[in-house]
Backbone of each chain as nested JSON, in Angstrom:
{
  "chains": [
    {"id": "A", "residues": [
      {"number": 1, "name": "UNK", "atoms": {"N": [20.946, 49.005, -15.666], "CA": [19.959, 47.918, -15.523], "C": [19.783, 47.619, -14.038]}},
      {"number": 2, "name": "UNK", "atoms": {"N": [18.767, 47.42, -13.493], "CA": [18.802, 46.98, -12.082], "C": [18.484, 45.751, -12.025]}},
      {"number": 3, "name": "UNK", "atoms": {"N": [18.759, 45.454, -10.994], "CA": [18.469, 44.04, -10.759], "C": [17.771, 44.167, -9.434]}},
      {"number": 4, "name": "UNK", "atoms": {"N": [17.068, 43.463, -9.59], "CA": [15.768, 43.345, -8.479], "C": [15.924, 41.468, -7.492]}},
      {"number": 5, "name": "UNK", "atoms": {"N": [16.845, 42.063, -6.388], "CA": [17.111, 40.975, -5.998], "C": [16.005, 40.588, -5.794]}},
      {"number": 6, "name": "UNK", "atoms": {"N": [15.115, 41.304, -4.802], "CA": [13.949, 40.881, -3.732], "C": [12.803, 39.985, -4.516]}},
      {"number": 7, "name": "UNK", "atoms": {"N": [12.698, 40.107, -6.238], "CA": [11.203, 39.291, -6.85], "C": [12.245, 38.241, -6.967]}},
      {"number": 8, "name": "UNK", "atoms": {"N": [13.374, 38.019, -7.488], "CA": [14.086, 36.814, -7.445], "C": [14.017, 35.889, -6.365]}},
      {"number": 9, "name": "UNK", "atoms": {"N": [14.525, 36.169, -5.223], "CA": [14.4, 35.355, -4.299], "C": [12.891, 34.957, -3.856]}},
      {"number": 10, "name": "UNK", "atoms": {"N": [12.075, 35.926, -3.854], "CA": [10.339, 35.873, -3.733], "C": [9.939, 34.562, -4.715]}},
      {"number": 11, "name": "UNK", "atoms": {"N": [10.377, 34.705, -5.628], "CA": [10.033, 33.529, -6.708], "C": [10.837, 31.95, -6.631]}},
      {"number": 12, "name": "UNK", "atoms": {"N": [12.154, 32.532, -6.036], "CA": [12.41, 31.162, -5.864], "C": [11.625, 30.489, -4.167]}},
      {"number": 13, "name": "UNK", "atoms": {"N": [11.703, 31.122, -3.405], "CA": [11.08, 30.572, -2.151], "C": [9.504, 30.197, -3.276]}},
      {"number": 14, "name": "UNK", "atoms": {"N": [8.788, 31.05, -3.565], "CA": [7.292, 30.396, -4.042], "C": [7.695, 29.061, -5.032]}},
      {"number": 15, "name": "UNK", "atoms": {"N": [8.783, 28.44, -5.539], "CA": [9.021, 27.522, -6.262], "C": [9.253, 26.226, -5.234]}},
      {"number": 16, "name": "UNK", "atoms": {"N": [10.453, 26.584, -4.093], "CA": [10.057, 25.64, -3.086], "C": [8.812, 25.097, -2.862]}},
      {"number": 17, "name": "UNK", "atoms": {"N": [8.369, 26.171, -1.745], "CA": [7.503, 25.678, -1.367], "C": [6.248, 25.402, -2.304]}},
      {"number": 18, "name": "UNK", "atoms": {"N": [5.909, 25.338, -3.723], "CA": [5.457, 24.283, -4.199], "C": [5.645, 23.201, -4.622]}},
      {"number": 19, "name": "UNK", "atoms": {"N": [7.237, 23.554, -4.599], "CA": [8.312, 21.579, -4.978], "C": [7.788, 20.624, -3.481]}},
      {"number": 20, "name": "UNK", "atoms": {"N": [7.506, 21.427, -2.375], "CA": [7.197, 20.601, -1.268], "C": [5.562, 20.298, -0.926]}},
      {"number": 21, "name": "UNK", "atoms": {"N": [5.024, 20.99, -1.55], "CA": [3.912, 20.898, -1.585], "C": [3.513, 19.481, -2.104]}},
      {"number": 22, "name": "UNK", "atoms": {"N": [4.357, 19.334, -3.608], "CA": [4.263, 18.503, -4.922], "C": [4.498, 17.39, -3.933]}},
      {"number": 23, "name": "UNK", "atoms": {"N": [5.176, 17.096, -3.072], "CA": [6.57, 15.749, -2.728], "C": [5.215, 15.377, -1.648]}},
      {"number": 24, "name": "UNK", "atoms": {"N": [4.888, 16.443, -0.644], "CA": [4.032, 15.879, 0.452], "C": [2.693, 15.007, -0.509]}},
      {"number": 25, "name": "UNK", "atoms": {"N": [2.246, 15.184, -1.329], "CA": [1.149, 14.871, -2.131], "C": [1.511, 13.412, -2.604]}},
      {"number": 26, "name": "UNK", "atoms": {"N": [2.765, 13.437, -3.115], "CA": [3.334, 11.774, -3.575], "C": [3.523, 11.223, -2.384]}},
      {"number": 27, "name": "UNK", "atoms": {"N": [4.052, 11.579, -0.952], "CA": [4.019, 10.889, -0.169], "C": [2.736, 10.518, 0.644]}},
      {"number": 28, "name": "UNK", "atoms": {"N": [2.225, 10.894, 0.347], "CA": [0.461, 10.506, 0.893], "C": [0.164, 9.761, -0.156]}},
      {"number": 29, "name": "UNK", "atoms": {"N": [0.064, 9.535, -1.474], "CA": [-0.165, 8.344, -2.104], "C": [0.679, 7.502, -1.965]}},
      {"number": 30, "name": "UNK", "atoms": {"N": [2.544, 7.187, -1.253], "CA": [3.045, 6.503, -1.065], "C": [2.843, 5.664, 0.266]}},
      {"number": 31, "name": "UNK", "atoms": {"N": [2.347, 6.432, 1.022], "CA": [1.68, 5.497, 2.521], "C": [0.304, 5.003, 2.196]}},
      {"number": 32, "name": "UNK", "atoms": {"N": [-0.541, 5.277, 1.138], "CA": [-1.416, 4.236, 0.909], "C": [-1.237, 2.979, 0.268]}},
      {"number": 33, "name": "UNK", "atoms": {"N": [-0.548, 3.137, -0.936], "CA": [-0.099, 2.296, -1.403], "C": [0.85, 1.262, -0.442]}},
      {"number": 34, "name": "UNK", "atoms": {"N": [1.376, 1.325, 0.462], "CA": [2.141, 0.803, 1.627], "C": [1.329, 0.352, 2.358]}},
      {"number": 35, "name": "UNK", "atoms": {"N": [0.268, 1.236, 2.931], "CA": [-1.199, 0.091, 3.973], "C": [-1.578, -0.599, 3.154]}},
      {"number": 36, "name": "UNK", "atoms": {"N": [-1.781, -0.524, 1.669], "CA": [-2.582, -1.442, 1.016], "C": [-1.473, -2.894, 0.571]}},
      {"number": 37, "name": "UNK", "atoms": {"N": [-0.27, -2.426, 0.498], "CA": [0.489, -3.726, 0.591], "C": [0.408, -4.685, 2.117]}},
      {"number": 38, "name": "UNK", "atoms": {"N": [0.488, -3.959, 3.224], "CA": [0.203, -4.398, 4.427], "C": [-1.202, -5.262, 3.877]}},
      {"number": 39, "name": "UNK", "atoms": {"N": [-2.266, -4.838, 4.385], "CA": [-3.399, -5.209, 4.238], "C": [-3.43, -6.231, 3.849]}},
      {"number": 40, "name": "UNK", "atoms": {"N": [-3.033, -6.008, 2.091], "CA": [-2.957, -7.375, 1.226], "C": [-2.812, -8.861, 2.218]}},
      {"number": 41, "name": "UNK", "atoms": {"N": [-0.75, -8.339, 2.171], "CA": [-0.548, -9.73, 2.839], "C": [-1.216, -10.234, 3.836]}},
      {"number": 42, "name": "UNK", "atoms": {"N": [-1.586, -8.83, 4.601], "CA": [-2.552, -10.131, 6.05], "C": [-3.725, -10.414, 5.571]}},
      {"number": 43, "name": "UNK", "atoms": {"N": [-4.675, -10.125, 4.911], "CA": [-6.056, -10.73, 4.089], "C": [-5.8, -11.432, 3.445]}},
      {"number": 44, "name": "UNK", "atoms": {"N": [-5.095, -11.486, 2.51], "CA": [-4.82, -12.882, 1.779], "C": [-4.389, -14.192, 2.517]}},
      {"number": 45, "name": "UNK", "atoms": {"N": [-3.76, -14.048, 3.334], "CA": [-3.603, -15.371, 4.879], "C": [-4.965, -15.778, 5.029]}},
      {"number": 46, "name": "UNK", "atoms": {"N": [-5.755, -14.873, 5.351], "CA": [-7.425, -15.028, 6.402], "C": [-8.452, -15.327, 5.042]}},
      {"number": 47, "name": "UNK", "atoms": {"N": [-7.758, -15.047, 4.092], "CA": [-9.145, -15.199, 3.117], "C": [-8.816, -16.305, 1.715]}},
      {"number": 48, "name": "UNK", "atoms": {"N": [-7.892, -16.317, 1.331], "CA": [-7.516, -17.061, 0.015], "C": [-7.359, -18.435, 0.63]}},
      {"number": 49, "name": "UNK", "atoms": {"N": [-8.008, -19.281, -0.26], "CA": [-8.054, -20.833, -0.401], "C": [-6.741, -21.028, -1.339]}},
      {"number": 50, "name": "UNK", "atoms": {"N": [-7.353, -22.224, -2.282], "CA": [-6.407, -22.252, -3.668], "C": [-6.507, -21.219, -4.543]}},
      {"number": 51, "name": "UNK", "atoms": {"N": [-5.637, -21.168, -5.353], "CA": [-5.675, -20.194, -6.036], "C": [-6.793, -20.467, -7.312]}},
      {"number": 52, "name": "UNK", "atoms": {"N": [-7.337, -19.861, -7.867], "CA": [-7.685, -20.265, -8.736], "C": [-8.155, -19.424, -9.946]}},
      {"number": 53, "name": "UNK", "atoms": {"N": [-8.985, -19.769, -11.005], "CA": [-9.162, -19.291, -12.34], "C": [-9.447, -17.238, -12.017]}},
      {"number": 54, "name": "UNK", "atoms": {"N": [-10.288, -17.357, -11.08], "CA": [-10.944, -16.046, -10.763], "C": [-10.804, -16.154, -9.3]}},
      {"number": 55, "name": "UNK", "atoms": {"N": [-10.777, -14.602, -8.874], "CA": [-11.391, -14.39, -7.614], "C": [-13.003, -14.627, -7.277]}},
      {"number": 56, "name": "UNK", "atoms": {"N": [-13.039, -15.514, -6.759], "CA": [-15.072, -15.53, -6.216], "C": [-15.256, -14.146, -5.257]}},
      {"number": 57, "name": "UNK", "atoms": {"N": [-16.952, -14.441, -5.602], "CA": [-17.618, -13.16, -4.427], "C": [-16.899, -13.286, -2.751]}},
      {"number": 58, "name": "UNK", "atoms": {"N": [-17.329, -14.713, -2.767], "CA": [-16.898, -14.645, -1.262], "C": [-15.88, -14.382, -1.01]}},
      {"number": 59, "name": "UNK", "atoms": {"N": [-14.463, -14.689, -1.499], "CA": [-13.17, -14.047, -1.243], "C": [-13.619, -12.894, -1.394]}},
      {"number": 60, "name": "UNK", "atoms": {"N": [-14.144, -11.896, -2.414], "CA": [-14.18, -10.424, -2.583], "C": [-14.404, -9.814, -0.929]}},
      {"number": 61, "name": "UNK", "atoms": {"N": [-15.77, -10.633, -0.7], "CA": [-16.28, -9.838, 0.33], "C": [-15.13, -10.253, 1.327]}},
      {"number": 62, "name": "UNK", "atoms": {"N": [-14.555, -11.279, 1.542], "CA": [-13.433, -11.403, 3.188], "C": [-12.749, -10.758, 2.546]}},
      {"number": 63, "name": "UNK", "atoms": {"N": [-11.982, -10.529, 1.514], "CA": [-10.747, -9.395, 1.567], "C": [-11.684, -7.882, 2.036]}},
      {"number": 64, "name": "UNK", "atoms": {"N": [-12.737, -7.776, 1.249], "CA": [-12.864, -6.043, 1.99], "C": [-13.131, -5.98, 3.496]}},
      {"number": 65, "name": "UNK", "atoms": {"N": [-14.295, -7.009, 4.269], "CA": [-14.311, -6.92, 5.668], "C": [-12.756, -7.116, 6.276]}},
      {"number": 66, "name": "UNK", "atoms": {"N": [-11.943, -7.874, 6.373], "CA": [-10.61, -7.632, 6.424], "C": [-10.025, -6.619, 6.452]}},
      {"number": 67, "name": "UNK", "atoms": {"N": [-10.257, -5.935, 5.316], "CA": [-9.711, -4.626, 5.546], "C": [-10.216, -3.403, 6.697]}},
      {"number": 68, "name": "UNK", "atoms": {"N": [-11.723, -3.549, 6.811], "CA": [-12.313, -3.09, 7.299], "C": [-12.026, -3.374, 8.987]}},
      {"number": 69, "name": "UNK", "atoms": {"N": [-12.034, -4.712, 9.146], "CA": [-11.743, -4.971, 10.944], "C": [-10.306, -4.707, 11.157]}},
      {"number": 70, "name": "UNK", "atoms": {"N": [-9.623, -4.832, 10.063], "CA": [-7.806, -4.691, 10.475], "C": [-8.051, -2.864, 11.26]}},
      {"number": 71, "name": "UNK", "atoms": {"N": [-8.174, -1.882, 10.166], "CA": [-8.915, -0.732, 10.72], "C": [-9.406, -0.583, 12.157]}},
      {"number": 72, "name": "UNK", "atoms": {"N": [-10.642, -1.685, 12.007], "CA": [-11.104, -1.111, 13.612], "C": [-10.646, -1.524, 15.017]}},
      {"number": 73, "name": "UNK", "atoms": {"N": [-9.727, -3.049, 14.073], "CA": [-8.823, -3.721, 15.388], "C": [-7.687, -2.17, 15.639]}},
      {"number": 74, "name": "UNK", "atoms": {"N": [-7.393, -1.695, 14.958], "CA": [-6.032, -1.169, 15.199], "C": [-6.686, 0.435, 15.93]}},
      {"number": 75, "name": "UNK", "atoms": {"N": [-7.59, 1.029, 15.332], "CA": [-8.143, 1.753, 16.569], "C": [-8.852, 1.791, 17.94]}},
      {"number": 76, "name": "UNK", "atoms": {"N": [-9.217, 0.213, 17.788], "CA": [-9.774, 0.132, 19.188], "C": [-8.221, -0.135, 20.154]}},
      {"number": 77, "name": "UNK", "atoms": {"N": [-7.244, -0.907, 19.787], "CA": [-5.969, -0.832, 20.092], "C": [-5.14, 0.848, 20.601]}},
      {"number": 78, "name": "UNK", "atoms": {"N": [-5.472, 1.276, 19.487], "CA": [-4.827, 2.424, 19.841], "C": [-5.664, 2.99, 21.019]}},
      {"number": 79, "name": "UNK", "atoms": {"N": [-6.806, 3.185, 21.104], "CA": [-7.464, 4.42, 21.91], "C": [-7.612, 3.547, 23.331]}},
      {"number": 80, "name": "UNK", "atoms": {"N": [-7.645, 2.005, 23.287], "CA": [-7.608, 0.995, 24.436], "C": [-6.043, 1.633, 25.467]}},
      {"number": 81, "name": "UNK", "atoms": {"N": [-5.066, 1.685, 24.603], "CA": [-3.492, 1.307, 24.892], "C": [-3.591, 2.908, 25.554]}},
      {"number": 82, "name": "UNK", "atoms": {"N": [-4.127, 3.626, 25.007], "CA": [-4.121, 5.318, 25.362], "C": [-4.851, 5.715, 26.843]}},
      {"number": 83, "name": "UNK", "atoms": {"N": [-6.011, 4.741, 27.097], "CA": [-6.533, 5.021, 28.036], "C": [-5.727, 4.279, 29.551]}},
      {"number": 84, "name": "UNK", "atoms": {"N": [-4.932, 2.516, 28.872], "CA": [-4.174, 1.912, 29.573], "C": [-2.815, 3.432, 30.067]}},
      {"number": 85, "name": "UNK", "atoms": {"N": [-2.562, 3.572, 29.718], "CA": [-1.263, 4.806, 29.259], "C": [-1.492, 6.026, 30.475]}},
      {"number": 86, "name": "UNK", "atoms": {"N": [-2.709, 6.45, 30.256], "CA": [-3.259, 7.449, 31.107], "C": [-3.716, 7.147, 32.661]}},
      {"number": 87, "name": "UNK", "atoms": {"N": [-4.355, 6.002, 32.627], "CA": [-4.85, 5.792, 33.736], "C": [-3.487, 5.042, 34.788]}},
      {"number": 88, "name": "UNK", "atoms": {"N": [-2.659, 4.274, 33.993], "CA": [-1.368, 3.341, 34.95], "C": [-0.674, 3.598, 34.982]}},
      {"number": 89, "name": "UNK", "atoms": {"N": [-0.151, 4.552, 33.927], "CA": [1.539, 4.705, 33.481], "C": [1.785, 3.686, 33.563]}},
      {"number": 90, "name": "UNK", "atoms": {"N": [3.161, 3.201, 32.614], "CA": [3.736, 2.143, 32.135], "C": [5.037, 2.142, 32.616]}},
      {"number": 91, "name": "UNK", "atoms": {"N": [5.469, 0.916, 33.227], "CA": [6.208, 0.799, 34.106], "C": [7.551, 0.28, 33.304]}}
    ]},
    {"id": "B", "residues": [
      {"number": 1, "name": "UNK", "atoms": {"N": [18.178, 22.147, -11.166], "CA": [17.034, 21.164, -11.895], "C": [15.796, 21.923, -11.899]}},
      {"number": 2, "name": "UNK", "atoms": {"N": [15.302, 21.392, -12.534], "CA": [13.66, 22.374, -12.588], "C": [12.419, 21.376, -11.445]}},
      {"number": 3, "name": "UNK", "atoms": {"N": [11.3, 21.991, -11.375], "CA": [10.815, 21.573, -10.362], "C": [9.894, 19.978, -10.981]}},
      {"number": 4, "name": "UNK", "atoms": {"N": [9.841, 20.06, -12.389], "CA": [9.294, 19.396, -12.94], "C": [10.166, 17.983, -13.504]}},
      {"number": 5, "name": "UNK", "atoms": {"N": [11.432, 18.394, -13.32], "CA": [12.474, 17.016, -13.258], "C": [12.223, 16.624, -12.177]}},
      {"number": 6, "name": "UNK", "atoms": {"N": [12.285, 17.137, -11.05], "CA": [12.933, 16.861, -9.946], "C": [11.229, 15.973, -9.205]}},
      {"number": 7, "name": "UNK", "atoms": {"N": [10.465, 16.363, -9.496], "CA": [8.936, 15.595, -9.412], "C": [8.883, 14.273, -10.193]}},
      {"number": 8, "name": "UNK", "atoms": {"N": [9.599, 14.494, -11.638], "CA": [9.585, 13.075, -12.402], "C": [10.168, 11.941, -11.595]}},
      {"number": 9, "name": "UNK", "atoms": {"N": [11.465, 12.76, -11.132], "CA": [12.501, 11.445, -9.938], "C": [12.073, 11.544, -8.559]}},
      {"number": 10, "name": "UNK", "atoms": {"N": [11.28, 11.735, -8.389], "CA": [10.351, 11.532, -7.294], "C": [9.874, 10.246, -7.177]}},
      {"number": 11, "name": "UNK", "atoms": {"N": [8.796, 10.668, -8.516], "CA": [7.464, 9.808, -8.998], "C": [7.949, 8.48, -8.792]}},
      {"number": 12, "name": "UNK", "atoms": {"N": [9.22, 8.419, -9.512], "CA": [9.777, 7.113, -10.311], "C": [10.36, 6.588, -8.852]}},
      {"number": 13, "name": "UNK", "atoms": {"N": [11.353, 7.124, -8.463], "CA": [11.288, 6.402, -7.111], "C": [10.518, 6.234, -6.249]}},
      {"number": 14, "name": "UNK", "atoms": {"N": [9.519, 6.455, -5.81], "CA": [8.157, 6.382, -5.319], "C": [7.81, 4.716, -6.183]}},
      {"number": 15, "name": "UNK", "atoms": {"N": [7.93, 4.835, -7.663], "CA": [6.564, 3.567, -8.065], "C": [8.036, 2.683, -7.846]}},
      {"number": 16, "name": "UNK", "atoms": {"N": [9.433, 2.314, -8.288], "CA": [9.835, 1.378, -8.003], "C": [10.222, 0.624, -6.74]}},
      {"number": 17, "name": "UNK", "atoms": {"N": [9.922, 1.612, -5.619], "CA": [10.144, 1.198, -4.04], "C": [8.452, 0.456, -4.045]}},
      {"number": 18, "name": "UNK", "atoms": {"N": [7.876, 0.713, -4.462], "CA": [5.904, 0.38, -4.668], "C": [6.108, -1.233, -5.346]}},
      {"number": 19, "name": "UNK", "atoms": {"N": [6.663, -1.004, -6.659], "CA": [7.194, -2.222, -7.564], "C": [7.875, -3.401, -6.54]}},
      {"number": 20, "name": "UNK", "atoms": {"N": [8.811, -3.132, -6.133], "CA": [9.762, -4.114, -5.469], "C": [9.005, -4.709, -3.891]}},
      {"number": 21, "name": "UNK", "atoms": {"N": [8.513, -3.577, -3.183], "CA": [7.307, -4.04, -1.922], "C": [6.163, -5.303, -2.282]}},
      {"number": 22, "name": "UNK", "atoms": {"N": [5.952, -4.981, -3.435], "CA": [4.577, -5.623, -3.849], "C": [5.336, -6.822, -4.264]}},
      {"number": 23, "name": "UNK", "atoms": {"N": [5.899, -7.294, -4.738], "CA": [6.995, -8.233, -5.897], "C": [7.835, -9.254, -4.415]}},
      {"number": 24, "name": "UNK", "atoms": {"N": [7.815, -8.475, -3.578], "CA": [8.602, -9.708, -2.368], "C": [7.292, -10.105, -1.931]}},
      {"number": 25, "name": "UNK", "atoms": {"N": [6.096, -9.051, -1.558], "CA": [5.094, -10.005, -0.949], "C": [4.162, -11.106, -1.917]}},
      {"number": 26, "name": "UNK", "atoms": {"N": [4.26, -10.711, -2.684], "CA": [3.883, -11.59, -4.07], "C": [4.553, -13.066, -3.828]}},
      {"number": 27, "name": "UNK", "atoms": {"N": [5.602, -12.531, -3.745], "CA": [6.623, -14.028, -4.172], "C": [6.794, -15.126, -3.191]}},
      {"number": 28, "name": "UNK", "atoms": {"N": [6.677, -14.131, -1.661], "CA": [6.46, -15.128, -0.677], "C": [5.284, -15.767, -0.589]}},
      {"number": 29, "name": "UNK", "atoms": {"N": [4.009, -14.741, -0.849], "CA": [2.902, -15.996, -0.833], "C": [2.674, -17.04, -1.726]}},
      {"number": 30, "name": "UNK", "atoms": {"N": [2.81, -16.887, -2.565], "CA": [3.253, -17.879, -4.407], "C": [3.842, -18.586, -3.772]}},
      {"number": 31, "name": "UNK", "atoms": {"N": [5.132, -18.575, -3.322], "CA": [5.867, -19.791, -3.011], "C": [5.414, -20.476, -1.844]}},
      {"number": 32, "name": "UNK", "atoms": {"N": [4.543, -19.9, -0.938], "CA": [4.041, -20.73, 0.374], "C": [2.753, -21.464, -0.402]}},
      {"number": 33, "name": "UNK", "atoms": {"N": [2.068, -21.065, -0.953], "CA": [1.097, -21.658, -1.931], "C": [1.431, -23.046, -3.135]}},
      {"number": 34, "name": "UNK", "atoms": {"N": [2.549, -22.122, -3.37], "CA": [2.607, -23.14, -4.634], "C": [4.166, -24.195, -4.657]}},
      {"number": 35, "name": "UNK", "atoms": {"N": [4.62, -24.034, -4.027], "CA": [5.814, -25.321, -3.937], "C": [5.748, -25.937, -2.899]}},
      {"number": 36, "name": "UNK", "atoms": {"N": [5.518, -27.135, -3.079], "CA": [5.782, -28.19, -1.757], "C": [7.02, -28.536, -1.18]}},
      {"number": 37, "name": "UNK", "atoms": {"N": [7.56, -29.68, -1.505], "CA": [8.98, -29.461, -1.106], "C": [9.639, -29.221, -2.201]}},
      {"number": 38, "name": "UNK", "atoms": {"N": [10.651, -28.854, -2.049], "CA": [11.352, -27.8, -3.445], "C": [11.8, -29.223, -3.923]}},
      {"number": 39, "name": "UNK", "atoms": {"N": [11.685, -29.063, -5.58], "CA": [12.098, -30.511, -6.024], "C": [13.984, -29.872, -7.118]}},
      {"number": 40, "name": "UNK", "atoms": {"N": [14.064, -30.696, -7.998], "CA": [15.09, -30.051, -9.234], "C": [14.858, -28.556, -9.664]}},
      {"number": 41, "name": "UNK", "atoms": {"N": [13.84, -28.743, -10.112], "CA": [13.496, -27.624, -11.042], "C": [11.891, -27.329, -10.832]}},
      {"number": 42, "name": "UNK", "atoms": {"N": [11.238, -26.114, -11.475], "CA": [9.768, -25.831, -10.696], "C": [8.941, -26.62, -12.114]}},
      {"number": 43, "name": "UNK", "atoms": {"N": [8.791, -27.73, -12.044], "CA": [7.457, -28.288, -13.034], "C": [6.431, -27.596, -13.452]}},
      {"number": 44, "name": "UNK", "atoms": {"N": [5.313, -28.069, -14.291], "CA": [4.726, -27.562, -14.961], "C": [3.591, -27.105, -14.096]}},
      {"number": 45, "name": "UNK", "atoms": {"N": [3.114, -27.86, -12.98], "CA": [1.923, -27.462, -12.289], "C": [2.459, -26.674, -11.548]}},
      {"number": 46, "name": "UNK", "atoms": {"N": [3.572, -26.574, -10.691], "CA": [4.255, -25.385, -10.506], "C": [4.363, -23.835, -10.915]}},
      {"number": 47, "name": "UNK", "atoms": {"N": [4.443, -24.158, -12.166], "CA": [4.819, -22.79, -13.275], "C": [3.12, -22.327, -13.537]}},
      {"number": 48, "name": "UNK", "atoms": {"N": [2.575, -22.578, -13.732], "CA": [1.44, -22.921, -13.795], "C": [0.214, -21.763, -12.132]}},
      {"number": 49, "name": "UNK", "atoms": {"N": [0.861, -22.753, -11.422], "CA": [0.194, -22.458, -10.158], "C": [0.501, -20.568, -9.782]}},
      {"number": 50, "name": "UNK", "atoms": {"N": [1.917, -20.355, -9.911], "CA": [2.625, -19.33, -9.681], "C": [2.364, -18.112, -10.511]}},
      {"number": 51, "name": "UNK", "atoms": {"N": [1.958, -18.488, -11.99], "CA": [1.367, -17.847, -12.953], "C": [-0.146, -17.279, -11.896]}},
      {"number": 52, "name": "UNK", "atoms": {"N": [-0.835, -18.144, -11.948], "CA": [-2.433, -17.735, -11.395], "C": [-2.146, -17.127, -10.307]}},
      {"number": 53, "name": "UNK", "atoms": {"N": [-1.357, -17.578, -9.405], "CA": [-1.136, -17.105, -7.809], "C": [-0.647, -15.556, -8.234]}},
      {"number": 54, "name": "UNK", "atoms": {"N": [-0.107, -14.961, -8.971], "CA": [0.259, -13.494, -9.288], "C": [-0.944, -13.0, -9.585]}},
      {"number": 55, "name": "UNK", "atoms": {"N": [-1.738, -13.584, -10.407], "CA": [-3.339, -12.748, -10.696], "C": [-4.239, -12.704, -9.886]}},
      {"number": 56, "name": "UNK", "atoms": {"N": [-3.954, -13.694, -9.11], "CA": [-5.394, -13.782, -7.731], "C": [-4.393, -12.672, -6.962]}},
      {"number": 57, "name": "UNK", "atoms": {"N": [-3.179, -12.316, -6.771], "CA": [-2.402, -11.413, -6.026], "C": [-3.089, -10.046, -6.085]}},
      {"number": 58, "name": "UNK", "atoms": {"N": [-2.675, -9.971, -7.512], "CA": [-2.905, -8.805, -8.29], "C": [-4.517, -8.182, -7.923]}},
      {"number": 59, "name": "UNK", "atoms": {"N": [-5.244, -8.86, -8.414], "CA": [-7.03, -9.187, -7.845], "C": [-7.483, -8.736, -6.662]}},
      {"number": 60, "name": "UNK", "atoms": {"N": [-6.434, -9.011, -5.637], "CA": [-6.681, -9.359, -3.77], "C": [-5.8, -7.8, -3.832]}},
      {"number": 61, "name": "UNK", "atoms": {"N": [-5.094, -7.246, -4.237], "CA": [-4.626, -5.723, -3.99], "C": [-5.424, -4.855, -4.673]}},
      {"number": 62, "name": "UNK", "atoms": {"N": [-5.84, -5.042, -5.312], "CA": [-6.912, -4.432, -6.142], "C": [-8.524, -4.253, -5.486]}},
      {"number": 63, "name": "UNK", "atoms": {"N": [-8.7, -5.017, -4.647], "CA": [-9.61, -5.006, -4.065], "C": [-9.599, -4.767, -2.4]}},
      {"number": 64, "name": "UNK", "atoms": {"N": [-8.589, -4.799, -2.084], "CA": [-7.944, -4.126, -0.953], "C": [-8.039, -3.051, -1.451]}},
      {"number": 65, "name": "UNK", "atoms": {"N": [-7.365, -2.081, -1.819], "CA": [-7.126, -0.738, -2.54], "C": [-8.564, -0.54, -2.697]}},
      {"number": 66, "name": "UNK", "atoms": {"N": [-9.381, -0.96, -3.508], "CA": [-11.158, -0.039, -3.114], "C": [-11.68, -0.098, -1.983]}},
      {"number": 67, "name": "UNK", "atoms": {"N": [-11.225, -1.144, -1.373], "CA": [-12.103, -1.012, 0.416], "C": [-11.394, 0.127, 1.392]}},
      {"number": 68, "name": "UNK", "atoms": {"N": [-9.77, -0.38, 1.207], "CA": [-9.569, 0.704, 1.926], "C": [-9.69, 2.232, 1.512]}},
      {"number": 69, "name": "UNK", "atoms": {"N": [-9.73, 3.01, 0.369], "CA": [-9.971, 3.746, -0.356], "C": [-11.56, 4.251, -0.116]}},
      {"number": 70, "name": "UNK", "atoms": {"N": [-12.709, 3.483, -0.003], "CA": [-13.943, 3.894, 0.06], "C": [-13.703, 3.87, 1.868]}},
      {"number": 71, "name": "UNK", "atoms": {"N": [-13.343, 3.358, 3.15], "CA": [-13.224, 3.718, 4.253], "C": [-12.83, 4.799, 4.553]}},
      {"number": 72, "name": "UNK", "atoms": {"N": [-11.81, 5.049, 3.541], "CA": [-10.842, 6.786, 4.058], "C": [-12.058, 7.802, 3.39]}},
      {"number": 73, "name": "UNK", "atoms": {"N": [-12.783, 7.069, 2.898], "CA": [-13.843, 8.783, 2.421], "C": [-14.88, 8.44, 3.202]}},
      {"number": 74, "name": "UNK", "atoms": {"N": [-15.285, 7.444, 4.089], "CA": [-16.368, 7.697, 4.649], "C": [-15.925, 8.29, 6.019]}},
      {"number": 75, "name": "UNK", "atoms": {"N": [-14.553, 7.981, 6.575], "CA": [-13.908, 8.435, 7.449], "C": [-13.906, 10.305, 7.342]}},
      {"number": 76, "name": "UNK", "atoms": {"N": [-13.31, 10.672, 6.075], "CA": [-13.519, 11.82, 5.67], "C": [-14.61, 12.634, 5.951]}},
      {"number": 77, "name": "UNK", "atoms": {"N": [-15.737, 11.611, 5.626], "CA": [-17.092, 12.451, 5.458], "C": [-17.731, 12.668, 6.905]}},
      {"number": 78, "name": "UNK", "atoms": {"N": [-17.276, 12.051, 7.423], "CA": [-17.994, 12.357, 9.108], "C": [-17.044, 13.567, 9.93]}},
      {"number": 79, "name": "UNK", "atoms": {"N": [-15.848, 13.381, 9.346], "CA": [-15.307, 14.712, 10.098], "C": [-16.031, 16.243, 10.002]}}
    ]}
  ]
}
């Protein structure tokens, strides 16, 4: 009987690397789910009154712009801090 | 283990680290909302308040989650 090391091991490496494939995929739905807990708590500060029976339109709409400026605050930050970075060095 | 266990205990640790994140920020805003000064015990408008304050929670992540969700595809779509 032979045994054929070389498709064995061939098959287990192709099993890895789709077990890692699988894991990177849950962890990209696990960092959204994580900005969207972020998010939450700071929009709900800037936008919720009392609590009440229902969410109204107008809360709807400040939680999504919220989400939306948190976004553009944090890239104008980043690419601001990048150009600070480049042009001064940081002392 | 097979690759298909080992994805199940993934999953599951993945949603209860998700579960417990969501459940402290929950609880701190509920309680900044809904108890004044802490009395004996949490009364009825209390129990009450804390009840709704989880659904307007629930509501306000839920609607977070489509905004930010429809940004990452328009982000997508211009690349």
């Amino acid at each position: 009987m032979a045994f054929d090391l070389s498709s064995a091991s061939a098959s287990a490496n192709a099993e890895a690397s789709e077990l890692q494939r699988m894991i990177a995929v849950e962890q990209q739905k696990a960092q959204f789910q994580a900005q969207v807990n972020t998010f939450t708590d700071v929009c709900w500060d800037k936008c919720m009154d009392k609590p009440s029976s229902k969410l109204d339109s107008r809360t709807e709409t400040c939680l999504a712009s919220c989400v939306e400026r948190f976004i553009d605050t944090t890239l104008t930050i980043t690419n601001r801090f990048t150009h600070m970075a480049q042009k001064g060095g940081m002392h | 283990m097979d690759t298909g266990t080992i994805m199940e205990q993934v999953k599951v640790q993945i949603a209860v680290a998700n579960a417990q994140e969501l459940l402290q920020r929950m609880t701190d805003k509920c309680f900044k909302k809904c108890i004044g000064k802490p009395g004996g015990t949490l009364d009825n408008s209390e129990q009450k308040c804390i009840a709704m304050c989880m659904d307007r929670y629930m509501d306000a992540w839920n609607t977070v989650s489509r905004a930010y969700n429809s940004r990452l595809q328009r982000e997508r779509a211009r690349i």
